[in-house]
C-alpha positions in Angstrom: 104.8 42.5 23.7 107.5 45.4 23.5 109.6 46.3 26.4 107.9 49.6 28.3 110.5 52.2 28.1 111.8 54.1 30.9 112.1 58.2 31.1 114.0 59.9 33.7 112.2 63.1 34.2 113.9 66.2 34.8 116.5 66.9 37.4 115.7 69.9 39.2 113.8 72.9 39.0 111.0 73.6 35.9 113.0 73.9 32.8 115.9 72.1 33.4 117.3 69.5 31.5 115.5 66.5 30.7 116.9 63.0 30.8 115.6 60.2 28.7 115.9 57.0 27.8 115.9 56.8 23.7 113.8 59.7 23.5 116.4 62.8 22.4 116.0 66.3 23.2 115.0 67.5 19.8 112.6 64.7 19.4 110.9 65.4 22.4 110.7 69.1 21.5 109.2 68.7 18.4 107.6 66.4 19.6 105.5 69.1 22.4 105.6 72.0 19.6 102.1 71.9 19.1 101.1 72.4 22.5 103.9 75.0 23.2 102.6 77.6 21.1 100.4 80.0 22.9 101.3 79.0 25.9 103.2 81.4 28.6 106.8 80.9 29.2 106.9 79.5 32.3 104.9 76.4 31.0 107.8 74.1 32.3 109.1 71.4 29.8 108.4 69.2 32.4 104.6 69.6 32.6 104.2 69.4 29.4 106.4 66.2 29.0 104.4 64.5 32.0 101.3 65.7 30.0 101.2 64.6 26.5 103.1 60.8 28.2 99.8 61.0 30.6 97.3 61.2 27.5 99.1 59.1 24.4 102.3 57.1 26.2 100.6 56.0 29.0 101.2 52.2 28.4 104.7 52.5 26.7 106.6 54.8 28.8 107.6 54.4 32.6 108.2 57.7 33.9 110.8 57.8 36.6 110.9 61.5 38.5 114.6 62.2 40.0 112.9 61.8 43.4 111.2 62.5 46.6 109.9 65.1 48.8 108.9 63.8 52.1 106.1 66.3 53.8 105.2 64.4 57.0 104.5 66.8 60.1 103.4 69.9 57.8 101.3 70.9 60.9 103.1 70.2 63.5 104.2 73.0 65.7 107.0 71.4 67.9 108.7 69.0 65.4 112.2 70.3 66.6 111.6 69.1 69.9 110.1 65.4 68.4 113.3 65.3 66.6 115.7 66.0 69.3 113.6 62.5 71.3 114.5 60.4 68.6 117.8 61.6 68.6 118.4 60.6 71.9 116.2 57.5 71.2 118.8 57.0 68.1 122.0 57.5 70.1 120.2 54.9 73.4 119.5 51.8 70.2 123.2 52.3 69.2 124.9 52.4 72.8 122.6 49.3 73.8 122.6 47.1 71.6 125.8 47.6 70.9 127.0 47.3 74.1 124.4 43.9 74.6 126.2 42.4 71.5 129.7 43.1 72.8 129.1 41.4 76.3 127.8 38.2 74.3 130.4 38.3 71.9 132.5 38.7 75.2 131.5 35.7 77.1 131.7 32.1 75.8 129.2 30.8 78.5 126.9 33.3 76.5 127.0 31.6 73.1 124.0 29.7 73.3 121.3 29.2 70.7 119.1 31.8 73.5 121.5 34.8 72.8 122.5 34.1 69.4 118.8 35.0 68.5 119.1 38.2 71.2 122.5 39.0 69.0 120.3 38.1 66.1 117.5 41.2 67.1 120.1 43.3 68.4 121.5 43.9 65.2 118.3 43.9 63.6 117.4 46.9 66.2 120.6 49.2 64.9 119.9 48.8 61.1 116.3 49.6 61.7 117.1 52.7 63.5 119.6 53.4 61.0 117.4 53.3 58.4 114.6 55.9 59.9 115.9 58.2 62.2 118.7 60.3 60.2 116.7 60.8 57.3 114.1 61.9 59.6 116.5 64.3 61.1 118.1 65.6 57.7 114.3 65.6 56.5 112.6 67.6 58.9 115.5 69.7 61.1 118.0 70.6 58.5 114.8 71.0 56.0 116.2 68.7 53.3 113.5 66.9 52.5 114.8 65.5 48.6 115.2 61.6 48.5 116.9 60.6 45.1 114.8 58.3 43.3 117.3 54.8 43.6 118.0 55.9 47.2 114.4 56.2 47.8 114.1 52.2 47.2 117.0 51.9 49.0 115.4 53.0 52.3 112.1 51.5 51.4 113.5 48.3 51.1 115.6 48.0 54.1 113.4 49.7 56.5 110.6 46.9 55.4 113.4 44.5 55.2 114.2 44.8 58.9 110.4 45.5 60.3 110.0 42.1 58.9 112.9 40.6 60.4 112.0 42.4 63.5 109.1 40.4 63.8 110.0 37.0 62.9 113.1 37.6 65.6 110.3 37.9 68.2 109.1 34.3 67.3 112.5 32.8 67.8 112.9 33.8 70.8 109.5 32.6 71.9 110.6 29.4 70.0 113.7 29.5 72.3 111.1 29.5 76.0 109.1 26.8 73.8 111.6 24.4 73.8 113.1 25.2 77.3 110.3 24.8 79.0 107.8 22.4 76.7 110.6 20.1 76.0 113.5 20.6 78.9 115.1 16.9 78.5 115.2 17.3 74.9 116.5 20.9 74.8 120.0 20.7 74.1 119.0 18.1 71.3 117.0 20.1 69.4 117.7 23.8 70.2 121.2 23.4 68.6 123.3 26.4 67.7 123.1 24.9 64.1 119.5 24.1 63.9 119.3 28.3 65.8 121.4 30.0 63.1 119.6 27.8 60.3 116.5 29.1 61.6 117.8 32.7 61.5 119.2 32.4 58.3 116.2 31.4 56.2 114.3 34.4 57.9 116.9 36.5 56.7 117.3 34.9 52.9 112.8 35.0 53.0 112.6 38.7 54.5 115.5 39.9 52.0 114.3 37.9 49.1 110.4 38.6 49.7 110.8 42.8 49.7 113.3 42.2 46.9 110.7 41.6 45.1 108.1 44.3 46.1 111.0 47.0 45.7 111.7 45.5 42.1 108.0 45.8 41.2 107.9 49.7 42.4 109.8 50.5 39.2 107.4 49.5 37.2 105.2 52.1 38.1 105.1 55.7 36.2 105.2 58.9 38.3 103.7 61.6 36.6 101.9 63.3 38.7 103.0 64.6 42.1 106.5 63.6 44.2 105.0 64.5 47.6 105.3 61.8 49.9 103.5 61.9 52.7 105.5 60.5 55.2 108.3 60.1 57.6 110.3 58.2 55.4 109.7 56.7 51.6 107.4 54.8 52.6 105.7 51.9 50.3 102.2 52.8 50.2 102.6 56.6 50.5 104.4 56.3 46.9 103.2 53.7 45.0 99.6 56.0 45.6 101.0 58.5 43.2 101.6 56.4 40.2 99.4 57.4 37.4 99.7 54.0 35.8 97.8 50.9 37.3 99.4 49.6 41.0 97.0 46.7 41.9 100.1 44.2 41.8 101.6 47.0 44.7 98.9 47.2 46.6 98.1 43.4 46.5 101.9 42.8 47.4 101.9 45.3 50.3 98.5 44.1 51.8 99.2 40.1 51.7 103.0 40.7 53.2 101.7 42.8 56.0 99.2 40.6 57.0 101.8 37.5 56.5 104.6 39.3 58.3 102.9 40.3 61.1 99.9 37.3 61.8 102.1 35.1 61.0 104.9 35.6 63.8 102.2 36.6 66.4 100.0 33.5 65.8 103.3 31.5 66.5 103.9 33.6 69.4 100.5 33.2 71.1 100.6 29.1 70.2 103.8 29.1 71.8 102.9 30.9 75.2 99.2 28.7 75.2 101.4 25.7 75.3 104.4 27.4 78.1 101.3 28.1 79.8 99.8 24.4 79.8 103.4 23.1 80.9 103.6 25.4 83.7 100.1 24.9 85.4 101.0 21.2 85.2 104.1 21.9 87.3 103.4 20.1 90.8 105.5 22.8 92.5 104.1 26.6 92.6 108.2 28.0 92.8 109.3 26.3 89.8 105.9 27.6 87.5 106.8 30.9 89.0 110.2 30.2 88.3 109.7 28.8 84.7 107.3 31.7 83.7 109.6 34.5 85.1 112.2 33.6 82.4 109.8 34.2 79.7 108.9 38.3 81.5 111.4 40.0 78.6 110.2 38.4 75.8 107.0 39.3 76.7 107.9 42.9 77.1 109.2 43.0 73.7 106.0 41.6 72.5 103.7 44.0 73.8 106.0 46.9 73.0 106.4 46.2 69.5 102.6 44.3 68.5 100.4 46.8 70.5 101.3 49.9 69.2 101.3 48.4 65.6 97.5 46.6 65.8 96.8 49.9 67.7 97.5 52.3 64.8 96.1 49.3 62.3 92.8 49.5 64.0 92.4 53.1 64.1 93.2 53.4 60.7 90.6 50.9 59.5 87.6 52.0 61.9 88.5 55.7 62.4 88.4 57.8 59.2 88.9 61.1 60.4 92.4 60.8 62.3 94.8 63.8 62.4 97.5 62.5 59.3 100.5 64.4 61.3 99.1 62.4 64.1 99.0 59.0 62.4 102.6 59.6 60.7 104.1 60.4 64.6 102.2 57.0 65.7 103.3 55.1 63.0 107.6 56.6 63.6 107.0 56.1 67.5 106.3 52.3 67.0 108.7 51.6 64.7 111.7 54.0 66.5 110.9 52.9 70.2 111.0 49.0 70.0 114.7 48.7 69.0 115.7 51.2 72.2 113.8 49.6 74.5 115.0 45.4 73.5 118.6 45.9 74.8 117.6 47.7 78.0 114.8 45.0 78.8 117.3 42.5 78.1 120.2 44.0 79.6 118.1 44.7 83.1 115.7 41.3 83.1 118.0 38.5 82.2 120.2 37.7 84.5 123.0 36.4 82.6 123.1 40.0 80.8 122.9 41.5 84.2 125.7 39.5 85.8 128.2 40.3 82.9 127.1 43.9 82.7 128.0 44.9 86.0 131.4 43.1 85.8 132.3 44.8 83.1 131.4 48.0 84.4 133.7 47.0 88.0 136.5 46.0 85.6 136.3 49.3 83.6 136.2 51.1 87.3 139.2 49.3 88.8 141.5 50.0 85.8 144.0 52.8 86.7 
């Protein structure tokens, strides 16, 4: 079966140049010459091209548009002031996880397979940020709302990249309590730095890999209809909607990696804590269950804060049909902006170790002349 071929649509406003692949200019003019005449001047090229590909080419030609316009909050009357919260929400991710990552790197009693998989969502935390919250700025304070069409996948795939990550971090770490207090004699056996950075790796190499391939596949769609995405950000389903060729594969792709990527980790979250919890009422002493269990507090902060708000939004979306859209796209940027500010600080104030070397660091910075 012949190769689809791929059209890059016009660059700019109606009229301007358009960009194929082995279509020419003057083919694709005389091409549209019968359905030109008659018609008013400012008939754009570009409809007409998206047209006549819509009704004859529709299964040989992929129609790529230059890009994006992302339109989320069109009703909202204070997004200035959302905008300015995320900026400090933006500039709090960088400062704390940055600063949690320095005091591990810092401290050799520190590099333990525990806070390699902190270090391991910490930097997780700042490239999800990253991703979201400048464009979102650019976007919707500085009213630039055009995303090229590569740079578009771009962001798609590392914002889904990360949220991913984001979640299988969560289930090392309660893999970390697991073993330290399921197995305590056998900890240091089988909680190893190497078999911890082996388990972070292949999370990394599946959740890179795995959206690889759903990015890949969003090029074989054909946009010719609108470039309004309806969004905070390009976001998957919100574009692959306005193909006007066939996106089952998409939409099968998107549905089954949610569902994966976020049951998956939380099922091995809640075994993990229903087993902690067996081990700890079996405890003949009431300090060390209360002591066993308090080290497991932060993690379960970091649970709630990032797996509530998500099933929340989830839930409403399935069972409530009439929710406000600005009101859904500011839900679904508030769960994914505020987990990776609030990890560091929970870690930084609950732990302990974190605690210890944080306020020695900030004597020695005081004491220095």
């Amino acid at each position: 079966m012949a190769r689809p071929k791929t059209v890059q649509t016009p660059g700019g406003a109606p009229g301007g140049p358009v960009r194929t692949g082995s279509m020419g200019m003057g083919r694709l003019e005389s091409f549209y010459a019968p359905w030109t005449r008659g018609r008013p001047p400012a008939r754009s090229l570009w409809n007409l091209t998206t047209f006549h590909l819509r009704m004859v080419l529709n299964d040989s030609v992929i129609i790529h548009p230059p890009g994006f316009y992302i339109i989320g909050f069109e009703t909202f009357p204070h997004i200035s002031v959302y905008m300015i919260f995320l900026a400090f929400v933006y500039v709090f991710t960088l400062v704390f996880n940055i600063l949690l990552m320095y005091i591990i790197a810092r401290d050799h009693c520190l590099h333990t397979p525990k806070f390699l998989a902190v270090v391991n969502l910490a930097v997780i935390d700042v490239i999800l940020n990253t991703t979201t919250i400048p464009s979102m700025i650019k976007t919707f304070v500085f009213k630039d709302n055009f995303v090229p069409f590569n740079l578009c996948l771009l962001q798609m795939y590392v914002y889904y990249s990360f949220s991913s990550l984001e979640s299988y971090a969560l289930a090392i770490l309660a893999y970390d309590r697991l073993i330290a207090i399921c197995f305590p004699l056998h900890q240091k056996s089988i909680n190893t730095m190497r078999s911890m950075s082996c388990i972070v790796g292949m999370t990394w190499v599946y959740s890179l890999g795995r959206v690889a391939y759903s990015t890949v596949i969003m090029t074989q769609l054909s946009f010719c209809n609108s470039v309004r995405v309806f969004s905070y950000f390009c976001d998957y389903a919100p574009v692959f909607r306005l193909a006007c060729n066939d996106y089952t594969l998409q939409w099968s792709v998107a549905s089954t990696s949610s569902m994966v990527n976020l049951l998956t980790p939380f099922t091995f979250i809640v075994l993990s804590y229903a087993s902690i919890l067996t081990t700890v009422s079996r405890m003949k002493s009431v300090s060390s269950s209360i002591k066993a269990f308090s080290t497991c507090i932060e993690h379960l902060v970091l649970v709630a804060v990032f797996y509530i708000p998500t099933f929340s939004i989830f839930l409403v979306g399935l069972y409530v049909r009439s929710i406000d859209p600005d009101q859904r796209v500011m839900s679904l940027s508030l769960a994914s902006c505020i987990p990776p500010c609030i990890n560091p600080i929970v870690y930084s104030w609950k732990t302990k170790e974190i605690k210890t070397r944080a306020l020695s660091l900030v004597q020695r910075m005081k004491t220095r002349p």
